[in-house]
C-alpha positions as CSV (number, residue, x, y, z in Angstrom):
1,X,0.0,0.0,0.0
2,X,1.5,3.4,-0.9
3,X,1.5,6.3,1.9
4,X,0.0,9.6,1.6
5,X,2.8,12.2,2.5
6,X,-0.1,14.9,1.6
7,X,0.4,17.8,4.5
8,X,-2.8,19.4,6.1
9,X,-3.7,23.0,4.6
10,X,-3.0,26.0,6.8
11,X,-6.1,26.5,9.2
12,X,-7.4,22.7,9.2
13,X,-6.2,20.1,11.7
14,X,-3.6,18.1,10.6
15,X,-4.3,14.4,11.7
16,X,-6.5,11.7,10.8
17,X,-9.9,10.3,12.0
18,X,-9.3,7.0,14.6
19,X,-12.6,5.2,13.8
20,X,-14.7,9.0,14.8
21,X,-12.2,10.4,17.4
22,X,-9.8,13.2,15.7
23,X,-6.1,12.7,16.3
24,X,-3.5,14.9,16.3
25,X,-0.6,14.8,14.0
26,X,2.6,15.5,16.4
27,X,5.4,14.6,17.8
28,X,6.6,14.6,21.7
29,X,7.9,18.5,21.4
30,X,4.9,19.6,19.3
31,X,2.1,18.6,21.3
32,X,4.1,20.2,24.2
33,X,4.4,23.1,21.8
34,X,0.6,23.2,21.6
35,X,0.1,22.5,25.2
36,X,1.9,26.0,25.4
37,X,-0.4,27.7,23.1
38,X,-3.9,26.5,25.1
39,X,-2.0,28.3,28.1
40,X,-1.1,31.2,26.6
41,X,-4.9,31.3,25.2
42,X,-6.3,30.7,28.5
43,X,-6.1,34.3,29.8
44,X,-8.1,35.7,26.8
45,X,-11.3,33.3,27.1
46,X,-10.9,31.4,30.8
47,X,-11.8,28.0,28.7
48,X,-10.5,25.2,30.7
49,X,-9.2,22.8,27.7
50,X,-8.5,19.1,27.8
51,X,-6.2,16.7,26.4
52,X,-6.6,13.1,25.5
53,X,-3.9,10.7,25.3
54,X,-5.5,8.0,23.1
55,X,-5.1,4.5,23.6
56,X,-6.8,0.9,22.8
57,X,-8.4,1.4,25.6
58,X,-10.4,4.6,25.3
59,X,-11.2,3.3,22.1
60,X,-12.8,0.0,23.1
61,X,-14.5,1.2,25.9
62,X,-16.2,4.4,23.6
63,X,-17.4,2.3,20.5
64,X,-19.6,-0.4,19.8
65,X,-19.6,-2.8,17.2
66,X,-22.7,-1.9,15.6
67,X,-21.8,1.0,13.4
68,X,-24.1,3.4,14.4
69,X,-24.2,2.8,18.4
70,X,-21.3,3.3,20.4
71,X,-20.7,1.2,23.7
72,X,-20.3,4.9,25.9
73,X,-21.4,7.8,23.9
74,X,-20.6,10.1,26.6
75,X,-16.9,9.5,26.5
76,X,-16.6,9.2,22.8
77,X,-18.4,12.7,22.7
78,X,-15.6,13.4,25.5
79,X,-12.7,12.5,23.5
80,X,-14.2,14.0,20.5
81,X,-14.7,17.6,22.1
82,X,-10.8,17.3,23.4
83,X,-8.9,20.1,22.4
84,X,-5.8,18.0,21.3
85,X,-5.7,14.0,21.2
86,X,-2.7,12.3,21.2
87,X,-1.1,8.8,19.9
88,X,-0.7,6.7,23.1
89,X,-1.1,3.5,21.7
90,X,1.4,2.0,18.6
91,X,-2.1,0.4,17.4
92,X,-3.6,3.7,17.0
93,X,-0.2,5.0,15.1
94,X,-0.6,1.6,13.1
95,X,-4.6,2.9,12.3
96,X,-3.2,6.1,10.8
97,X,-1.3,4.6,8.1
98,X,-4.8,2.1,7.5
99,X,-6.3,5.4,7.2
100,X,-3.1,6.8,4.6
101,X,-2.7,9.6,6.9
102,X,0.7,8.6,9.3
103,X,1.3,10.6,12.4
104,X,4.3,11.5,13.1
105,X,4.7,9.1,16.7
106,X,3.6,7.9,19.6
107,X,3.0,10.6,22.5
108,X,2.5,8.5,25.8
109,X,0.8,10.3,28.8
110,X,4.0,9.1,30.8
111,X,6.4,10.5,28.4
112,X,4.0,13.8,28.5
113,X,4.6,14.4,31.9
114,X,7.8,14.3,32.3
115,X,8.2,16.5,29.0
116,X,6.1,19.0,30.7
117,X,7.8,18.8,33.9
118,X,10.9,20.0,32.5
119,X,9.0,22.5,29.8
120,X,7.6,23.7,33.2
121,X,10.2,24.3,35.4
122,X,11.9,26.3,32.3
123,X,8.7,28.7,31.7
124,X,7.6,29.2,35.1
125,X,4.3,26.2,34.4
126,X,3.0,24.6,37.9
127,X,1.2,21.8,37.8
128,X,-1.4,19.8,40.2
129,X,-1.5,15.9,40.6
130,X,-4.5,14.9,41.2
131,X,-5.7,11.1,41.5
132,X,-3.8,7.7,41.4
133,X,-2.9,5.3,44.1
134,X,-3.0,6.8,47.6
135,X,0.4,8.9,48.2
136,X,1.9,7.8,44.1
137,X,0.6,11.7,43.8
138,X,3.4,12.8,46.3
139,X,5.9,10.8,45.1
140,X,5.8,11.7,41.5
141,X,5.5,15.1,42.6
142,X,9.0,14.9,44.7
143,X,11.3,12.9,41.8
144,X,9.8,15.7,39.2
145,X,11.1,18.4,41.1
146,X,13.9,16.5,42.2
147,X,14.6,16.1,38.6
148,X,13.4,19.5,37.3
149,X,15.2,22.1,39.6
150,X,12.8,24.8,39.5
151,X,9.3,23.2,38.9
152,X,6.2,23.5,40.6
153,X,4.0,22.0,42.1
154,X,1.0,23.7,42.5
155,X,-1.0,21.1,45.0
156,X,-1.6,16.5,44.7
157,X,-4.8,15.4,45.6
158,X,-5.6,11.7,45.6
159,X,-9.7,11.8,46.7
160,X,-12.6,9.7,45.8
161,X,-14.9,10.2,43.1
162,X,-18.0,8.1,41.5
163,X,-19.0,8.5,37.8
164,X,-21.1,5.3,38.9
165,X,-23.0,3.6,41.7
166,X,-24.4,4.8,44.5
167,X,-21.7,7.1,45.1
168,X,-23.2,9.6,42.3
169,X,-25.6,11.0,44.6
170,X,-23.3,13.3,46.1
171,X,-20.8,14.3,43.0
172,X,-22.0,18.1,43.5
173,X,-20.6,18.7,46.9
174,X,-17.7,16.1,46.5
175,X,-16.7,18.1,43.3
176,X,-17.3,21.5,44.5
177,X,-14.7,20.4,47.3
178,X,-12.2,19.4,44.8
179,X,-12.4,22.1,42.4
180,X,-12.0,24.6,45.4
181,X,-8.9,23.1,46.1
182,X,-7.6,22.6,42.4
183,X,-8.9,26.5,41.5
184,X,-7.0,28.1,44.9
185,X,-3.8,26.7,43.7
186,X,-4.1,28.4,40.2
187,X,-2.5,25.1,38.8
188,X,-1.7,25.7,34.9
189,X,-1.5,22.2,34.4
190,X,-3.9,19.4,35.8
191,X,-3.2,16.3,35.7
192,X,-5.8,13.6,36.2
193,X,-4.5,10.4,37.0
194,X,-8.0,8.4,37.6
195,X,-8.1,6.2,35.1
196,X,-10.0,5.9,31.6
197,X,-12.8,6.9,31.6
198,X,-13.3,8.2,35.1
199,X,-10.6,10.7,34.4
200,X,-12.5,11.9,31.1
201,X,-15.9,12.2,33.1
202,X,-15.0,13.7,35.6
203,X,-13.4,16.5,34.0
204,X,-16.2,16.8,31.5
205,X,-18.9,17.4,34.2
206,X,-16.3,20.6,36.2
207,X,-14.8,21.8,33.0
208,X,-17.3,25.0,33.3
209,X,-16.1,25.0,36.9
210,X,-12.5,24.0,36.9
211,X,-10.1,27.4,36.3
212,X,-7.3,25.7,34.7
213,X,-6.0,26.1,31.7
214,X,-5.0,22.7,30.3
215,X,-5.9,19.8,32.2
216,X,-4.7,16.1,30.8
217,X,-6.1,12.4,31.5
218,X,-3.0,10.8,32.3
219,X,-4.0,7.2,33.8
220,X,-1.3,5.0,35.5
221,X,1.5,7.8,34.9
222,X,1.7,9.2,38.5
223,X,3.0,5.0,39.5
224,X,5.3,5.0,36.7
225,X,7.1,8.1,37.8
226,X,7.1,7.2,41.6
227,X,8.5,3.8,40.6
228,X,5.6,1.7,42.2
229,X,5.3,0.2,38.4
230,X,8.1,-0.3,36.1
231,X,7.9,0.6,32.4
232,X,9.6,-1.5,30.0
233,X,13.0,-1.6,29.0
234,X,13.5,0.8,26.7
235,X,14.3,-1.8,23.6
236,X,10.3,-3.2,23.8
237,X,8.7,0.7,23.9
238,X,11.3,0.8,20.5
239,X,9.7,-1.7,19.4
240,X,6.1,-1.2,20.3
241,X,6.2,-4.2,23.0
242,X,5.3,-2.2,25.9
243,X,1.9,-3.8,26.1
244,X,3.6,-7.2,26.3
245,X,6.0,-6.3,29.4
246,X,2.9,-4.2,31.4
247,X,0.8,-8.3,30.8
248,X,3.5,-9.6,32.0
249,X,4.3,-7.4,35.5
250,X,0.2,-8.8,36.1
251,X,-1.3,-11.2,34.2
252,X,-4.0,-11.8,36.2
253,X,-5.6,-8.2,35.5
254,X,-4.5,-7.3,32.2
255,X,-4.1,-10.4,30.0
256,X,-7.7,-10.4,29.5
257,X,-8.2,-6.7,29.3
258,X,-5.7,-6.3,26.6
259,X,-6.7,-9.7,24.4
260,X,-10.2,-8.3,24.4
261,X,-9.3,-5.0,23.0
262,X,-7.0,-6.1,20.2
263,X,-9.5,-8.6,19.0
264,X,-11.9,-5.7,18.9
265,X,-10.0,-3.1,17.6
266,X,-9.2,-5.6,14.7
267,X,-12.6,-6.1,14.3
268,X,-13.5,-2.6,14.1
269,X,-11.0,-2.0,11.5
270,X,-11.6,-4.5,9.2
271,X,-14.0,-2.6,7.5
272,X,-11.3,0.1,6.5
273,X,-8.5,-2.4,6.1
274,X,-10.8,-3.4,2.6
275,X,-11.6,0.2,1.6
276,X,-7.8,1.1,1.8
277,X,-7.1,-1.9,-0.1
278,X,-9.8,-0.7,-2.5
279,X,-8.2,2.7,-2.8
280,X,-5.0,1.0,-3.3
281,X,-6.1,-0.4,-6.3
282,X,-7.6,2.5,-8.4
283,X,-4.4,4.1,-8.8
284,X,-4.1,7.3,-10.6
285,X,-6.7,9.3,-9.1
286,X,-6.4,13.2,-10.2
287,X,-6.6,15.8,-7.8
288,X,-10.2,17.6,-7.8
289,X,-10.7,21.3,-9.0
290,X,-12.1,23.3,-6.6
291,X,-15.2,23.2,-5.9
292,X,-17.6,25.4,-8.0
293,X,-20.3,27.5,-6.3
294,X,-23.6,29.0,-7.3
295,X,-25.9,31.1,-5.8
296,X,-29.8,30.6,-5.5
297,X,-30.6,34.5,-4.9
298,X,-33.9,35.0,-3.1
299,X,-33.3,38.1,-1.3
300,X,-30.5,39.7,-0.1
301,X,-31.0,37.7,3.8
302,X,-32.1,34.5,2.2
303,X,-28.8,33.7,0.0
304,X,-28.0,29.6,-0.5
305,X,-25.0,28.4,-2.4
306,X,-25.0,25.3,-4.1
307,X,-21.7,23.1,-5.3
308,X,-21.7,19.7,-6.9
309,X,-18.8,17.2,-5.4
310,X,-17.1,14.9,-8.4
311,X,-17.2,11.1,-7.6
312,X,-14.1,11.0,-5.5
313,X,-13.6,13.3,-2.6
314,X,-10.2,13.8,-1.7
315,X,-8.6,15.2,1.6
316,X,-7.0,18.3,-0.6
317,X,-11.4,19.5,-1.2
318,X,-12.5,18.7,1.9
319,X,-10.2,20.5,3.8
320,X,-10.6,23.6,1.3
321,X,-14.3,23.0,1.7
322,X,-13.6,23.4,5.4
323,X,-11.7,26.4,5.2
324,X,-14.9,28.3,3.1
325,X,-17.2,27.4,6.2
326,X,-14.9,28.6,8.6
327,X,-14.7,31.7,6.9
328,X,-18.4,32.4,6.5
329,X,-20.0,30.1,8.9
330,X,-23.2,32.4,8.5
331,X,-24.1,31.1,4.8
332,X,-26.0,28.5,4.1
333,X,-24.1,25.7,1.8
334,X,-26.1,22.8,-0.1
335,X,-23.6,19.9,-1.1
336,X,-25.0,17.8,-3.5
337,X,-23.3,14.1,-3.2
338,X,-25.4,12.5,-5.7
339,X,-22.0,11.7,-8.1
340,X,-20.0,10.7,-5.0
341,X,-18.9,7.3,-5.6
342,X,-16.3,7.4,-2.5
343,X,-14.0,9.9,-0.2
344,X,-11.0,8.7,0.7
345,X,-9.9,7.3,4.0
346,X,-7.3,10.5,4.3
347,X,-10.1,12.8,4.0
348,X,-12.3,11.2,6.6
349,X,-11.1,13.9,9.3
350,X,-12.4,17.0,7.0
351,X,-15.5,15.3,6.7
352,X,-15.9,14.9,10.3
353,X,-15.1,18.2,11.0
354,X,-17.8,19.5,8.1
355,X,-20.3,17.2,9.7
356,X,-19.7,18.8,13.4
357,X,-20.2,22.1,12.5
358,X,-23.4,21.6,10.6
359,X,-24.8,19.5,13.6
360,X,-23.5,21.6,16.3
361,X,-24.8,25.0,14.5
362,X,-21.7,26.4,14.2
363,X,-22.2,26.5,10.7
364,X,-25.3,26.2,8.2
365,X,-25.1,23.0,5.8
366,X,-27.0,20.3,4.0
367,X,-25.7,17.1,2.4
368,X,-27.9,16.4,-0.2
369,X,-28.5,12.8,-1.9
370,X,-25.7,10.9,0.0
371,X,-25.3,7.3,-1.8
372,X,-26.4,4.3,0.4
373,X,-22.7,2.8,-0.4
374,X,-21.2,6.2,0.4
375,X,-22.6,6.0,3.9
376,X,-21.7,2.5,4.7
377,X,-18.3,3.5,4.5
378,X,-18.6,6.4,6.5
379,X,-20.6,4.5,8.8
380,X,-17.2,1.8,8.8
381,X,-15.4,5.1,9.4
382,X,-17.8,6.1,12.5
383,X,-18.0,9.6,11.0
384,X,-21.4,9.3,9.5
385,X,-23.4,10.5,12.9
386,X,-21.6,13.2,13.2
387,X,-23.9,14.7,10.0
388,X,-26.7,12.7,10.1
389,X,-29.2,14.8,11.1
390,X,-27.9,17.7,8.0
391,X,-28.6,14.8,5.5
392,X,-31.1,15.2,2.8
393,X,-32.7,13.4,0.2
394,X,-33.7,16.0,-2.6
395,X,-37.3,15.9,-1.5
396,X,-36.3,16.9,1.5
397,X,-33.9,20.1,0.7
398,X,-36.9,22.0,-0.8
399,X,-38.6,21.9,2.5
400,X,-35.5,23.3,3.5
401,X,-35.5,26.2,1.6
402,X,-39.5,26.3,0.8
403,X,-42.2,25.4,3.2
404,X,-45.3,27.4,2.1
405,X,-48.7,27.2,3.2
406,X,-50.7,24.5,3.1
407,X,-53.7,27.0,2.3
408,X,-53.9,29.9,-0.1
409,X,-51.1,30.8,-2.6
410,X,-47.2,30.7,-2.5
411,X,-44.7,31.3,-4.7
412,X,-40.9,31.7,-3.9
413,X,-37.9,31.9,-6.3
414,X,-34.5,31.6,-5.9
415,X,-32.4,32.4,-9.7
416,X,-29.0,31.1,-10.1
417,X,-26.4,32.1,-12.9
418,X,-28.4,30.8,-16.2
419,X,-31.4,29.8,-14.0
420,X,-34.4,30.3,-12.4
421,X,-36.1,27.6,-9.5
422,X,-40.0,29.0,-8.9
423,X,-42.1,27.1,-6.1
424,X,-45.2,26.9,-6.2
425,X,-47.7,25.8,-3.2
426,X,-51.1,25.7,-1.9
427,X,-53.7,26.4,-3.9
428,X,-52.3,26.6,-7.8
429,X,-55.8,26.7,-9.8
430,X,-56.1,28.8,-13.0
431,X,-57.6,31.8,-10.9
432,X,-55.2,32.1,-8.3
433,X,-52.4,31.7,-10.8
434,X,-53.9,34.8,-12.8
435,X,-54.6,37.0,-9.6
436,X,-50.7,36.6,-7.9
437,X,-50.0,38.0,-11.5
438,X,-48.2,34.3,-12.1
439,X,-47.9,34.4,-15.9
440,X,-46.6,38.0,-16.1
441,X,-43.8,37.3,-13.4
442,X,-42.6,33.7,-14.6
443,X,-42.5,34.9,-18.6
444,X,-40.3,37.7,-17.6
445,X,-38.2,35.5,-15.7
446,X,-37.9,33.1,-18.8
447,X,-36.8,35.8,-21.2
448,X,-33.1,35.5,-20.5
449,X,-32.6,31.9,-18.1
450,X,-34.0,28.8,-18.4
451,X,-36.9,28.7,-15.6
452,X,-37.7,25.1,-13.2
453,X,-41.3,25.5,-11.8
454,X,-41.5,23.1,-9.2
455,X,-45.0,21.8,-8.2
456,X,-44.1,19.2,-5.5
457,X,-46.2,21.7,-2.4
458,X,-48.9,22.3,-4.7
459,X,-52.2,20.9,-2.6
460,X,-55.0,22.0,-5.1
461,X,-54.7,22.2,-9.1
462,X,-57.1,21.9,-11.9
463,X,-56.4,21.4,-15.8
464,X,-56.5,24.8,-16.4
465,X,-53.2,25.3,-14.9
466,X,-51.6,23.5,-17.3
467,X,-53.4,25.6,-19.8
468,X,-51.6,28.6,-18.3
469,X,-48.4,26.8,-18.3
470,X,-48.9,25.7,-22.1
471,X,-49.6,29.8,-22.8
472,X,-46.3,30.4,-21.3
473,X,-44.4,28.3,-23.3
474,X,-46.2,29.6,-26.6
475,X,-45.1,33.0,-25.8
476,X,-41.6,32.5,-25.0
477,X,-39.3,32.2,-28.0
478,X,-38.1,27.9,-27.2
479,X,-40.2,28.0,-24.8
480,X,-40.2,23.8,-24.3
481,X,-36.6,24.1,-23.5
482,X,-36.7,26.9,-21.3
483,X,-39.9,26.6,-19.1
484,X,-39.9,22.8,-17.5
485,X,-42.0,21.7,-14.7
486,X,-40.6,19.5,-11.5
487,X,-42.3,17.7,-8.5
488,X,-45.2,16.7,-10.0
489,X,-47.1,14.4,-8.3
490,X,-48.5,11.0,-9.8
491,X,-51.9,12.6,-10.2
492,X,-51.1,16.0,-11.5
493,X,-49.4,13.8,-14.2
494,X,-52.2,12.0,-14.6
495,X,-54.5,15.8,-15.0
496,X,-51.1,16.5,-17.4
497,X,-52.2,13.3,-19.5
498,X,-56.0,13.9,-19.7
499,X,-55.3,17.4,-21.1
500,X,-53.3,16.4,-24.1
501,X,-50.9,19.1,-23.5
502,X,-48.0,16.3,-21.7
503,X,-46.3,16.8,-25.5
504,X,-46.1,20.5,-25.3
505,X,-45.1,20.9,-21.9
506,X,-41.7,19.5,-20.5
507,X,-41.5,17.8,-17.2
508,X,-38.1,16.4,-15.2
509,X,-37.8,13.8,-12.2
510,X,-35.8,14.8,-9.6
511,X,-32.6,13.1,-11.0
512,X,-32.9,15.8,-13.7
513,X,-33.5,18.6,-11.3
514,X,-30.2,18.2,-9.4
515,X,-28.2,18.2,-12.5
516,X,-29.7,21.8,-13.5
517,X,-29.1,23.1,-9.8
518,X,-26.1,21.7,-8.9
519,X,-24.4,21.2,-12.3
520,X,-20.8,22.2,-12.7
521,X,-21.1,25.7,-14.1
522,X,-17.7,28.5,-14.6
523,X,-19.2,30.6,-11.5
524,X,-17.4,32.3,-9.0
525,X,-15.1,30.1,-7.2
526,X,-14.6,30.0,-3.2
C-alpha cells in the first residue's frame, strides 16, 4: 500500500480520524508546543481545555460494534470535544497509516509528563497531581522536582470520586470540594491520574467550573514516575512491546483486558483495512478542481450556495471545503453528493469536522443525496453520525428552503447564474395563478434563463393550470426548453395526461433537477 505524504492545509487540523475520534498529528515536542499555546490562550477566554492521550483502551471502551451505536457515547463525545488528542497506543499509530494519513509518533501520557515537567520548570508552568494510588501523587511530585530544579507543584490530591454507583448521589458537593482546592492553587497544568474513563468524566462534568488552563487524562502515569510500576525496557517501547512487558508485571488483570481490546479493535478495522485496499487499487486518481459554487438569490437575507462534489472526494477539497465554512459560517451551503462514488480514508477527518459544525450549528449545511454505499463506509469510518441529522434526500432540501402554506397561494424563487427555480404551493388553480399575476412574473423570468417550476407543495390544481403553463411556453421564443415543470405528483401527471398538452409541456424527475441546480457551471469560485 502506498502512503499519503499529503500535509494538512493551513487552518485545518492536521491528523486523521481513529474510527470517529480526531487525532493529532505531532510529535513529543509539538504537542508540548501546543500545550503551550492552550495556556497562553487561557487568559483571553478562561476556557479550561483538555487533552486526550488516546489509547486501545479509550477506544474500546467508547465504541460499539454496531456502526451506528457506540458502547459509551458520553466518552466518545468526551474525547471527540478534546482540544488535542494524542497517539498513546502503537495500534492507533498503526490505524493512521490504514487510514493513509501517518502521524508522526507515539505521544505516551507518561512520556508527556515528564516532557512537561521539564518545559515547566523552564517557563515558570505549575502543575497539580491529582488522583492515582494513595500517596503515588506525592511521590511523583518529589522525583519531578527532584529532577526539574525549578518546577512547581501547585498542590496533589488523591480523593474519591464516582461517575457510577451509589456514590453519584453526592458528586456536587464532593466536586465542588475538589475544584475549590484545584482553583486556589491556580494550577496551569492538571493532571488527572483516575483512570480511563473516570478521568474523562470527571473533567467533562467541572470543565465550566475547573479554572485551569490545560488539564490532561494521564491514567497510570503518577505509579510510573514514583516507581511503584516499572515501564519496559527501553528496547520493547522501541519496538512497540510495551503492552507485552505491562501483561506480563500482572497477568491476572491485564491479560484479558488487553486480548479483548486487540481482537476488537481488529474487528472494528476490518472494514477500513478493505476500503484502503480498495483505494490502493484505483491508482491514478487526479486531484479535484475546486469546488464550484452558485448562488440561489432569493433576497439579499435568504442567499443559498449550491456546489456539486465529483465522484471522489479527496482530503485536498474537503479540507478547502472546510476552510470556506470557517470563513463564513453564516451562509447557508447545499452539497450535493449525488455523483459521489467514494471519499478517501485520508479525507475522513475534513468530513468529520464538516459534519460537526453543521450538527453543532456552528455552521449552516446540508448534504444532499448521499449514496447508500457512500454511507456505509462512513458509517465503517464512525463519522457518519456526526452529519446525520444535516442529511437530505432532494425531496427533503426543498422543505428546507421552501415550506409554504398548506392554504392559499405561495410562490418563492430563488435564480441562479443561467437559471431560475420558482415554487409553487397551496392552492395553484387557473384563478389564483392569474390573480398573484403568475404568468406575467414567470414569462419575464424566462426571457433570458431557463426557468424550473417546481409543483411538489402544490395541494389544489385543476387542468386549467396547465393551460396557463402551455400559454407560457407559446409566448416564449423555445419555450419547451426553457420553461420545465418539477415535482409533479402522480396525479397531476395523470391531470397533465388527460389534457393532451404532456407533449407541449416538459416535465423532469428529480434526477434531472439536481443536475440543472447543482451542475458544474464557470461561477465564482470560493
Amino acid at each position: 500500500m502506498t502512503t499519503n505524504t499529503y500535509e494538512a492545509a493551513p487552518g485545518t487540523r492536521d491528523g486523521f480520524s481513529s474510527l470517529g475520534i480526531a487525532v493529532d498529528n505531532l510529535d513529543m515536542n509539538g504537542a508540548v508546543d501546543r500545550i503551550a499555546e492552550l495556556i497562553r490562550a487561557y487568559p483571553a477566554d478562561k476556557k479550561a481545555r483538555s487533552v486526550a492521550t488516546l489509547n486501545v483502551d479509550f477506544m474500546v471502551n467508547a465504541l460499539g460494534y454496531a456502526f451506528s451505536k457506540p458502547r459509551h457515547p458520553e466518552l466518545l463525545e468526551i474525547l471527540r470535544s478534546a482540544d488535542l488528542v494524542t497517539a498513546d497506543g502503537f495500534p492507533v499509530v498503526v490505524l493512521s497509516k490504514i487510514m493513509n494519513s501517518p502521524i508522526k509518533s507515539r505521544v505516551t501520557g507518561a512520556d508527556l509528563v515528564p516532557a512537561l515537567a521539564e518545559r515547566g520548570a523552564a517557563s515558570g508552568w505549575s502543575l497539580y497531581l491529582l488522583g492515582g494510588q494513595a500517596g503515588s501523587a506525592d511521590e511523583a511530585a518529589e522525583k519531578l522536582c527532584d529532577q526539574y530544579p525549578g518546577l512547581t507543584i501547585a498542590g496533589t490530591d488523591a480523593p474519591m470520586v464516582h461517575v457510577s454507583g451509589e456514590g453519584m448521589s453526592s458528586y456536587e458537593a464532593d466536586d465542588a470540594e475538589i475544584v475549590a482546592r484545584i482553583n486556589a492553587a491556580k494550577p496551569d497544568i492538571l493532571l488527572i491520574g483516575f483512570g480511563n474513563p473516570k478521568q474523562e468524566q470527571w473533567f467533562y462534568r467541572n470543565r465550566h467550573a475547573l479554572r485551569v488552563p490545560v488539564s490532561i487524562g494521564v491514567g497510570g502515569t503518577f505509579e510510573f514516575i514514583a516507581g511503584r510500576t516499572r515501564r519496559a525496557p527501553e528496547l520493547l517501547q522501541k519496538l512497540n512491546l510495551e503492552w507485552v512487558y505491562r501483561v506480563y508485571q500482572d497477568p491476572h488483570r491485564l491479560w484479558k483486558r488487553y486480548c479483548i481490546g486487540l481482537v476488537k479493535l481488529g474487528l472494528l478495522t476490518m472494514p477500513l483495512l478493505w476500503l484502503r485496499l480498495l483505494e490502493s487499487l484505483k491508482l491514478g486518481r487526479k486531484s479535484a478542481a475546486p469546488l464550484q459554487w452558485q448562488t440561489l438569490w432569493g433576497s439579499r437575507r435568504d442567499v443559498v450556495q449550491t456546489a456539486q462534489l465529483p465522484k471522489y472526494v479527496t482530503r485536498q477539497l474537503l479540507e478547502q471545503l472546510l476552510a470556506t465554512i470557517k470563513a463564513d459560517p453564516e451562509r447557508m451551503l447545499i452539497l450535493d453528493m449525488h455523483r459521489v462514488r467514494h471519499i478517501e480514508l485520508a479525507a475522513h477527518l475534513a468530513f468529520f469536522e464538516i459534519g460537526r459544525r453543521f450538527s453543532s450549528g456552528q455552521a449552516n449545511g446540508v448534504l444532499l443525496s448521499l449514496r447508500p454505499k457512500v454511507r456505509r463506509r462512513l458509517e465503517a469510518g464512525r463519522i457518519m453520525d456526526t452529519c446525520a441529522s444535516n442529511t437530505r434526500s432532494l425531496a427533503e432540501l426543498h422543505g428546507v428552503m421552501n415550506m409554504p402554506a398548506s392554504t392559499g397561494t405561495s410562490c418563492r424563487s430563488y435564480v441562479l447564474d443561467d437559471s431560475a427555480l420558482v415554487y409553487l404551493g397551496g392552492d395553484a388553480t387557473a384563478t389564483s395563478l392569474t390573480n398573484l399575476g403568475f404568468e406575467i412574473c414567470v414569462a419575464d423570468i424566462a426571457r433570458d434563463r431557463r426557468c424550473i417550476i417546481d409543483m411538489r407543495y402544490v395541494t389544489e390544481l385543476d387542468s386549467l393550470t396547465f393551460a396557463h403553463l402551455y400559454r407560457l411556453v407559446k409566448s416564449i421564443p423555445n419555450g419547451k426548453e426553457k420553461l420545465l415543470i418539477s415535482g409533479l405528483s402522480s396525479d397531476h401527471r395523470t391531470t397533465l395526461g388527460q389534457t393532451g398538452l404532456d407533449q407541449y409541456l416538459t416535465v423532469i424527475n428529480d434526477r434531472q433537477l439536481s443536475s440543472y441546480l447543482f451542475k458544474s457551471a464557470e461561477v465564482t469560485s470560493s
